[in-house]
LUMVEX-355123 format. One record per residue: y, z, x of N, C-alpha, C, CB in turn. Coordinates in pm, whole numbers, plus 50000, padded with zeros to 5 digits. Last residue first. Glycine has a CB too. Layout:
BEGIN
YZXYZXYZXYZX ...
***
This chain:
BEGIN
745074493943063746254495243014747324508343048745944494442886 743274471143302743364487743231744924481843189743224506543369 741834448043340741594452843232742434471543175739994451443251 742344443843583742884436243491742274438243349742794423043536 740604466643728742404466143731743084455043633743014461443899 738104477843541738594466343610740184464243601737874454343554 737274511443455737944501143408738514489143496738884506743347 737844536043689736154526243648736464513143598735044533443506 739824545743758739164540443820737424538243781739534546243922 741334549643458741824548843606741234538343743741564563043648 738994555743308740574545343275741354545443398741794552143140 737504577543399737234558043341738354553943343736644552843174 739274597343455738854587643539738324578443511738294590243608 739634604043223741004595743273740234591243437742864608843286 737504610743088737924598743015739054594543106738364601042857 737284635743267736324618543267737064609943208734774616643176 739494650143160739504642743356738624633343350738884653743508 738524656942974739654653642951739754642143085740664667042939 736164668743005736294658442896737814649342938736364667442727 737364688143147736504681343205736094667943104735394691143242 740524695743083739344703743078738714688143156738704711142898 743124703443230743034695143220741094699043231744074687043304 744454729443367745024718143387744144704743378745604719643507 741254746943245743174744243274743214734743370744224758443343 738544743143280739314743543146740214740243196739504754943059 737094750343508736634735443384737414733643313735474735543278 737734769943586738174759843670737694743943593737464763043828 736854793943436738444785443420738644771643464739604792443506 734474801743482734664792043360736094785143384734624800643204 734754818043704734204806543709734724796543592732784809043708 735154841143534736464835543628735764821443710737084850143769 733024846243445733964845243311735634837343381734254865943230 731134853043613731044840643511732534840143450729774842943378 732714874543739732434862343806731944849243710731334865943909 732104894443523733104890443553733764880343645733364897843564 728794892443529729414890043432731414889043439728744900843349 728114903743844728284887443797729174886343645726474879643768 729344930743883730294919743885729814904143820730654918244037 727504950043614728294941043760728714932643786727934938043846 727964958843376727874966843427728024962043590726844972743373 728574941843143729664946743260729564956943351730774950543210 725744917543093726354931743064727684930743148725304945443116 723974900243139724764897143003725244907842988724084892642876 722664908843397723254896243383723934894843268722404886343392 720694928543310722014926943368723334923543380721954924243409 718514910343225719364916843107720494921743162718684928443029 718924895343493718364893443399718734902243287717234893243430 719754881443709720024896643722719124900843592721844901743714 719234856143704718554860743807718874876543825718894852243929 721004847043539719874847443492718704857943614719534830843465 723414846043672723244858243611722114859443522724344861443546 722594826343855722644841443896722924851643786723724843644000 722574802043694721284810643776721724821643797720744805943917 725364806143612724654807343540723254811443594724804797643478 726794801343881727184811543806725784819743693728484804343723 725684776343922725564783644040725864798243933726804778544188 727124761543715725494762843774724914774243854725224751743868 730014763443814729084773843634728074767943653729604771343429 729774748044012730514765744008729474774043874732864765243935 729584720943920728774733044026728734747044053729014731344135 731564722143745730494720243697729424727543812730384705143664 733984726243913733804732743790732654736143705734404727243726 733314707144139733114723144174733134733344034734494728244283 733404684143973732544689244056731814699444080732864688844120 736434684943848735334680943783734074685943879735414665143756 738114686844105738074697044020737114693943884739544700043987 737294667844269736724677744318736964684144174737294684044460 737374646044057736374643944104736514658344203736244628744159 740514643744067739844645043968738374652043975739854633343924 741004641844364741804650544329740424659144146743764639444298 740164617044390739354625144487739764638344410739784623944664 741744598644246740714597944236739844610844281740554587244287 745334611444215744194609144280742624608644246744324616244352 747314600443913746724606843987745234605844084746794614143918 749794583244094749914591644027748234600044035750534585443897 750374556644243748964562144246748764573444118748694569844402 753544556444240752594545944187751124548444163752634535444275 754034576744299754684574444188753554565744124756144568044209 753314587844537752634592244422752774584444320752944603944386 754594565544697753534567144674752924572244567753294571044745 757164578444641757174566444637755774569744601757664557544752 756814603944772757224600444679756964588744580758024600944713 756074598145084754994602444986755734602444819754394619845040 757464579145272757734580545167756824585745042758154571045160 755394580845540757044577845520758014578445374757194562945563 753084605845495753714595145539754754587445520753194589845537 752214632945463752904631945587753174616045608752004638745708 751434625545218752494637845221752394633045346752244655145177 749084612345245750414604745192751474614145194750324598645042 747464629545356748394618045403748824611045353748154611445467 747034654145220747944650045300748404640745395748004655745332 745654635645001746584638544955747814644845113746004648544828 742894633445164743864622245164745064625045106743384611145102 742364665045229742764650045348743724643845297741594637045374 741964671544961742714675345009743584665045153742064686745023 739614658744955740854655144838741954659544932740864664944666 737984667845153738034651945166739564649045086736454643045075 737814691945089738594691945179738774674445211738014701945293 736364693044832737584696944799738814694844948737314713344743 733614684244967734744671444824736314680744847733944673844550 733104704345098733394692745178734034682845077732064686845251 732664723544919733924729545011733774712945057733664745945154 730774714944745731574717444707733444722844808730754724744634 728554712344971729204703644898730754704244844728434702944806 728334740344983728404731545092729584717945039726674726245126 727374750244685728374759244819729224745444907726934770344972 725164733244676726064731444614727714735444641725574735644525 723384748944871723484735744889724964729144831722234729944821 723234774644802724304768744927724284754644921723874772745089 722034770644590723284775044548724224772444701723154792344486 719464762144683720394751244580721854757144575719754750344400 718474784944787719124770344835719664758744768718304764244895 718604803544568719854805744694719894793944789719574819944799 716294789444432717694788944361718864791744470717764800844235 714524793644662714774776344567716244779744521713464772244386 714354820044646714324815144766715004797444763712694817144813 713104824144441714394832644463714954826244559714264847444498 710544812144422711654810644330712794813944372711524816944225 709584831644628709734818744676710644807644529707924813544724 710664865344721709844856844631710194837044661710374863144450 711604879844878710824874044947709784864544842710214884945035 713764893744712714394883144833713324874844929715334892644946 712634915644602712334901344525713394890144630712954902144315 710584929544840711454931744753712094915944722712454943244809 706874943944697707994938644811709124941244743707974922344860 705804943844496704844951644622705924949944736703064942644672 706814931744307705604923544345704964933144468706074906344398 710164941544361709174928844342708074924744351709324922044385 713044956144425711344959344420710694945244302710994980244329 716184951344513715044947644408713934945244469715264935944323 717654949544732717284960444653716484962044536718174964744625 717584920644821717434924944908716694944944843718934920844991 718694911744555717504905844592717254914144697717494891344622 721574922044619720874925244467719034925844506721354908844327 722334906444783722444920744830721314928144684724534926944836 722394882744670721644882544825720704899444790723254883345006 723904882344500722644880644476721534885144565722554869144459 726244885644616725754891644499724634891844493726084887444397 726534862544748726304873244808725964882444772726904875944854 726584836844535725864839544626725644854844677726314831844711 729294851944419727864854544327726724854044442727514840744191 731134843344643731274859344614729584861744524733074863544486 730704818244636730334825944790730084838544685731854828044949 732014813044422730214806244411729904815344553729854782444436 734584817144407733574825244318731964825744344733724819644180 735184801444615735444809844701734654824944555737494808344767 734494775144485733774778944633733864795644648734724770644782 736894777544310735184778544253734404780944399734454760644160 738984769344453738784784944398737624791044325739754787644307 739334746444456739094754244603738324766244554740634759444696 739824739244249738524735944265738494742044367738064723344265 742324744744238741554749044163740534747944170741704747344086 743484727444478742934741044484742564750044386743624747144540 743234703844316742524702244422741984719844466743544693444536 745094706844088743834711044077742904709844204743314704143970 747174710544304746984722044216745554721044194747844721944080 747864683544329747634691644479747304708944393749614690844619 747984670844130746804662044228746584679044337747784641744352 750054676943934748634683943966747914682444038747894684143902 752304659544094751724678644132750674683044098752434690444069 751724637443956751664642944086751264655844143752624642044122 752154645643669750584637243758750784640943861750274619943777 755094648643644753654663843627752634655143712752734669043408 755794625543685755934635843813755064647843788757524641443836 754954616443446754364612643582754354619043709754824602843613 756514628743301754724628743267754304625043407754004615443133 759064622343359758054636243401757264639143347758424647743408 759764599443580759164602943373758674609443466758104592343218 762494605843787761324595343733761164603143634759884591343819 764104630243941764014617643916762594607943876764574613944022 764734659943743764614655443845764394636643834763504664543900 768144676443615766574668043591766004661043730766764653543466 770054691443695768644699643698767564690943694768434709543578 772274677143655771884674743768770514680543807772854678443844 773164686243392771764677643352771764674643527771914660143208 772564722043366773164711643431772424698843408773284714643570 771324736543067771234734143214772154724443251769894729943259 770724755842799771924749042845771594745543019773374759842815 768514760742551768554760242685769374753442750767614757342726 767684761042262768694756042334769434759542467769394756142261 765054781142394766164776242216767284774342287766594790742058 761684780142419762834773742464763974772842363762474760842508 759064801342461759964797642355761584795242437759924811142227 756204803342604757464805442604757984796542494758034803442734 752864822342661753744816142521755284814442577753754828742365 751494829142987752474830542859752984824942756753244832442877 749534847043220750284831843130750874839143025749054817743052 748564856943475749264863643400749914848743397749974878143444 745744874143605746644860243674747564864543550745824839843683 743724888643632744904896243703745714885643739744544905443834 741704876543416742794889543455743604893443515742624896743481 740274856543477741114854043533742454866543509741234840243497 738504854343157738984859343252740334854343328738014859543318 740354855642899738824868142907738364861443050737124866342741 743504865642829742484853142888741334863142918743084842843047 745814870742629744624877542687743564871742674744384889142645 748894858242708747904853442656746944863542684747624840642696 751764875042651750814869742738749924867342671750434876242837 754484856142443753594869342449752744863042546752774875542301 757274846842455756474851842329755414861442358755794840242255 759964847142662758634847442644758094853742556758124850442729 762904825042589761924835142540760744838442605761534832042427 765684814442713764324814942766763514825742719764334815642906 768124816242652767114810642580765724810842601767354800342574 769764817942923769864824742768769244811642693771734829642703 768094815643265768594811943174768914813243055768384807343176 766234833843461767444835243334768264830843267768084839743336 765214808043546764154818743426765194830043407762334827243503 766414776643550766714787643577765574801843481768334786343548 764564746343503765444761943382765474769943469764574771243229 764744710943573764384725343631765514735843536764714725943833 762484691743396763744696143422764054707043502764244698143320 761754656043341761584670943433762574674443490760634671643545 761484638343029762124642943160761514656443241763634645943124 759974605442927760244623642954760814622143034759214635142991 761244581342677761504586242796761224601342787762884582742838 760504572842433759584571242512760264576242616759014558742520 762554582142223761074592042206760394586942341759864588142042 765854593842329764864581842361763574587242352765034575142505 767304613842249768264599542203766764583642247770414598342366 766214634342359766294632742208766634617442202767514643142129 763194629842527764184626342535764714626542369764114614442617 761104658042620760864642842580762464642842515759284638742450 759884677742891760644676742793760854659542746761904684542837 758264697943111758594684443063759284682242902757214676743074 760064722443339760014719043187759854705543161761214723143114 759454746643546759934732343523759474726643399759504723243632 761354775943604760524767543522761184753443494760244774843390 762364800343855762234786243791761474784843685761744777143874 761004824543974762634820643989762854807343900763134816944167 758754839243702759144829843814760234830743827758904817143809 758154861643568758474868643694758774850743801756734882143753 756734846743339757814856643310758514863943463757044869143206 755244826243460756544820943391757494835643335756014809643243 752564824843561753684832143569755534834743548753424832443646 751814795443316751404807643416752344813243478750544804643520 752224794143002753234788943177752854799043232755214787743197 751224773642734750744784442844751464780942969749064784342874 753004762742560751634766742503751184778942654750334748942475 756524759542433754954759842536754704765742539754544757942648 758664747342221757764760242272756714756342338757204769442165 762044736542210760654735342193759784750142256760224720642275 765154725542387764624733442234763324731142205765364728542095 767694725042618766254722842540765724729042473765354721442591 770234699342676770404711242651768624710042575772014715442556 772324694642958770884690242946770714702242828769774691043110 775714684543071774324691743056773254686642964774554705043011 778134668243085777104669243165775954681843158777734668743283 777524662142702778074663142824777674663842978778554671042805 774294663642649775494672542577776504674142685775004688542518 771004654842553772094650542644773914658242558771924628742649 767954675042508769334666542451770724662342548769984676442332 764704675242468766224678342582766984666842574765924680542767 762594689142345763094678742351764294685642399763044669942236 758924691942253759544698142340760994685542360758404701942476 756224684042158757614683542079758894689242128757454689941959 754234653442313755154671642308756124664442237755914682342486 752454632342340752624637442155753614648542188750894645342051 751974631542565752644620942517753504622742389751724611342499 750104646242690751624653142648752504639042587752604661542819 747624656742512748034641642501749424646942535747784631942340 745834679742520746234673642602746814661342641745704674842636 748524694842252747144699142358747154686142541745104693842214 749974692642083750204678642162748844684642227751884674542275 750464717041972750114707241874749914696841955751084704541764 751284737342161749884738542088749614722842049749934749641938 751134722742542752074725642382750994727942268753174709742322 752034720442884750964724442753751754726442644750024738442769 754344722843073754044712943007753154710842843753494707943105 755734739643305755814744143172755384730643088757354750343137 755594758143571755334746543518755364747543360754064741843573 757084781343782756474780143646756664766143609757104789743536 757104797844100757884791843983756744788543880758814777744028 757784827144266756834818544233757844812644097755194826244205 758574841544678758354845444498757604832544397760224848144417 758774846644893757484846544859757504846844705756734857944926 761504842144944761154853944923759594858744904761854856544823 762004818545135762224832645201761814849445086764174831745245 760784802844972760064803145070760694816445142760064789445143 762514807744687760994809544688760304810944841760334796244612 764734801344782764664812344827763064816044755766054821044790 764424770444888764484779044975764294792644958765394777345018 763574756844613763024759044709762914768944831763164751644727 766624763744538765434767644437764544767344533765034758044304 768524750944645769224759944556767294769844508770394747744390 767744732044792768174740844868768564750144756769194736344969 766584709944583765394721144707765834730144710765104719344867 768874705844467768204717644319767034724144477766814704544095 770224694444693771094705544611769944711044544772374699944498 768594672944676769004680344830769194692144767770484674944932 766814664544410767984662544496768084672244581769184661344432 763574661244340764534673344330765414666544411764074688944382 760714651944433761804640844340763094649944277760834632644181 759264666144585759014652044655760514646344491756484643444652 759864693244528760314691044674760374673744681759074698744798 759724693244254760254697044332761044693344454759684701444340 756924692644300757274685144241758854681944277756894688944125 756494714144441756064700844479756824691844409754674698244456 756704733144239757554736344366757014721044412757114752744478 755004730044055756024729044019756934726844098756204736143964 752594734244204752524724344080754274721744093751814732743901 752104757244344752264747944435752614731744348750844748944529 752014780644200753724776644195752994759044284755364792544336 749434787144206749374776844075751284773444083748624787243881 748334801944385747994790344441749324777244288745614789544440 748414833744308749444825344417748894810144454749554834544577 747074830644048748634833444066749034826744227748984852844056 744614820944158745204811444074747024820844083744134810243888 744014846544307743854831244353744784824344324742824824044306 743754865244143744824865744244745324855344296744534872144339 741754855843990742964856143894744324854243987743004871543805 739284860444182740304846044120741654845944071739744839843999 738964877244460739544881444309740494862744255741154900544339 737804874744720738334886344644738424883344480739824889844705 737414845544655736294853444736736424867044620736764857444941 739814839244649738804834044550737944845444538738004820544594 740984837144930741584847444834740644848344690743244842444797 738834819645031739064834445088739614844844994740044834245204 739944796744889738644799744949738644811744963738304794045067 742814796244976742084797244795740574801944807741984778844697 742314787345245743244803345156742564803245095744714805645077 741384764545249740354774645295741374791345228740064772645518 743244747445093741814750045053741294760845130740894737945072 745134748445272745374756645138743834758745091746414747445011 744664733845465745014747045504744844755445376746474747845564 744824712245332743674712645403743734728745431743644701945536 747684707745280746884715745145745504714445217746954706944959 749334725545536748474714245487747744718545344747304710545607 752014744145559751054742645575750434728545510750644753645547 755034755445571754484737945596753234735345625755104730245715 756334773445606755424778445680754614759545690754494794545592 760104776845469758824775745471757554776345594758874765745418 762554760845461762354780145521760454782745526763314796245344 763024743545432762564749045338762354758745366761784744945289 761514724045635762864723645604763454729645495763184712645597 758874733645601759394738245730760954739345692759024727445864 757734729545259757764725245380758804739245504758524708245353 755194754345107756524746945105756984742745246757644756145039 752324764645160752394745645142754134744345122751284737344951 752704795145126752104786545273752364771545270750324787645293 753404812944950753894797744919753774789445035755404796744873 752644839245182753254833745046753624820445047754464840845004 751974847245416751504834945375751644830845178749844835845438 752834864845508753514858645591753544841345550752904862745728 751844892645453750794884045571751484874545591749274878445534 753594902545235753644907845388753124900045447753064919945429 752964888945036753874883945075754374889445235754714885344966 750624906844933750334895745017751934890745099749594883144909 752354931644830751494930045014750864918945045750164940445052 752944917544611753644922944731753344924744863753924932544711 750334919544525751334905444521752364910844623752174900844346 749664943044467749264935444600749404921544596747864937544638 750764960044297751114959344457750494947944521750614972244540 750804937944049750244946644039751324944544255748264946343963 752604922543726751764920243853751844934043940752384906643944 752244946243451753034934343544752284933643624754404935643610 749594952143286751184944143202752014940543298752274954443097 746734942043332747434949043359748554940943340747184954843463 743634933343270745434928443211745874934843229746044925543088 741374943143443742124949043352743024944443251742654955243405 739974931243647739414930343523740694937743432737814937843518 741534950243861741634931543879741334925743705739894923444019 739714970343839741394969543815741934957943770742214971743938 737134962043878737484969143747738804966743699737354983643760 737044948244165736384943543999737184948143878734784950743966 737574956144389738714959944286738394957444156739964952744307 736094952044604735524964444543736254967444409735684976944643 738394939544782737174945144804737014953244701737014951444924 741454934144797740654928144662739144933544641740534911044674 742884947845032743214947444853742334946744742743924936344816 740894946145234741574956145195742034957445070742424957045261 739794922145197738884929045251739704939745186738534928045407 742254900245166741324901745079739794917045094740834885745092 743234909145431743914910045311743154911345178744684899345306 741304899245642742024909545588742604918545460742604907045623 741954871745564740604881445535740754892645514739684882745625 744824869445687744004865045534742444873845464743414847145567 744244875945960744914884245834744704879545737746214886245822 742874851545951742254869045980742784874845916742374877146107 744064838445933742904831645847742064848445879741984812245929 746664840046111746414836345986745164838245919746664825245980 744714830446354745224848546356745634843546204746874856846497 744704806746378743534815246372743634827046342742924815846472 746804786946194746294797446340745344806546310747484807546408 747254758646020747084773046008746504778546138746174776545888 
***
């Protein structure tokens, strides 16, 4: 990323997202102008490669975006950070034909695709989805409902895990055209926060695709992959909430009468804003360590391959467990530190807690990521199953 990038980036967030609390807080029923005017800065879908019409950034690069765009407004965050799931996927096990048919005009248009895995009744075991894609000549035909596809009503795509009719242990990943005839969306979800991101109930009824749409390997596994580089910048996106409360506080403490003074010179006040950079700190150096190693296996001779076998990253787990838990620490002092305030809408912290909370929950709550990091990497390699 160039230095002039990371300005206009600021930029961007300075002009659009500054001050927008209320709007941003809204559910507003489509995405709003300034999905559009990001796609002006140049840095829409920044991580699709070069050969791809793309900009081929580093997800090292991506962490400090998410960082910045965070800053402004999460919800904004998570919409343009959350195609990087599907479009990856995508790129590392998609034939020449589905990149150049689907990849490319996401990178020339700045537009966004849709992952489609969550299911009510399977939650987080996708082992249990009832989601199933039938073999029907050369097509692929799919019938089931998912639970939440973030921008899945305005994507060019949705990638669909789907479980095999003729085989219960084989998934597949499929790519759906989002006009495809069948593609329902049931209804947006009204998430208490993350407002200005926009999920959905979809309803799949016999969804006719090319079966050349599926991509290659179990797409339980190819989902593993992509999240490695999603939740990494989900956790980006708690830094860039934990700056915005920090500063909150600052400016709060600085106007608060205290004792004959003003309460920025109390020595409590003083403990908690160093714990909160402390954690600040931290939290940006785990998410750029994950980030590292995930791009080097993306820049090395067969990152495919690789994932296949690693599936998901140790570092990957461990930032978005971290910063989720550091994030709602950091969240929680401060809105203790506004004090009856603090449990109102009258300022931003209470809409900063509520866009903090996400990064514990989706793609995989924190219960969910321990038990798979014991079994991953705690469990003795001749002992895991």
């Amino acid at each position: 990323m160039e230095p002039q990038d990371l300005e206009i980036l600021r930029q961007f967030v300075k002009s659009k997202l500054d001050g927008e609390d209320t709007q941003l807080d809204s559910l507003s029923e489509k995405p709003p102008q300034l999905y559009e005017d990001f796609r002006a800065t140049g840095l829409a879908n920044w991580w699709l490669p070069e050969e791809s019409g793309g900009r081929g950034l580093s997800l090292e690069d991506g962490v400090e975006i998410v960082n910045e765009i965070a800053y402004g407004d999460a919800g904004v965050a998570f919409t343009l950070l959350v195609s990087i799931l599907g479009s990856t996927v995508v790129r590392l096990y998609g034939s020449d034909d589905l990149k150049a048919r689907y990849l490319k005009p996401m990178a020339t248009g700045g537009t966004s695709c849709a992952a489609l895995g969550s299911e009510r009744e399977a939650g987080s075991e996708l082992n249990r989805i009832g989601t199933v894609a039938a073999r029907s000549g050369n097509d692929l035909v799919l019938s089931g409902e998912k639970f939440f596809a973030t921008n899945a009503e305005f994507a060019d795509f949705l990638l669909v895990i789907a479980k095999a009719a003729d085989d219960p242990d084989e998934y597949l990943a499929v790519v759906v055209p989002r006009d495809t005839p069948g593609v329902e969306i049931v209804k947006r979800w009204d998430v208490i926060g993350l407002r200005a991101s926009y999920t959905y109930a979809v309803k799949l009824d016999n969804c006719r695709v090319p079966a050349a749409n599926q991509l290659s390997g179990s797409g339980l596994r190819l989902l593993e992959t992509g999240l490695n580089a999603s939740r990494t910048l989900i956790a980006a996106s708690a830094i860039g909430i934990a700056r915005r409360i920090r500063d909150h506080c600052m400016t709060y403490a600085k106007e608060k009468q205290f004792r004959g003074g003003s309460l920025l010179e109390s020595p409590v006040l003083a403990q908690k804003l160093g714990q909160m950079e402390m954690q600040i700190d931290v939290m940006k150096s785990h998410c750029l360590k994950a980030a590292r190693e995930y791009d080097e296996i993306m820049a090395g001779p067969d990152p495919a391959k690789v994932f296949s076998r690693k599936g998901t990253l140790k570092s990957a787990l461990t930032a978005k467990i971290f910063c989720g838990q550091a994030g709602w620490s950091i969240a929680s002092a401060a809105s203790e530190m506004f004090g009856g305030l603090g449990y109102t809408n009258e300022l931003p912290i209470g809409k900063l807690m509520r866009d903090m909370r996400y990064v514990s929950i989706v793609e995989g709550g924190d219960d969910v990521l321990r038990e798979l990091l014991f079994s991953r990497y705690v469990i003795p390699v001749s002992r895991r199953t």
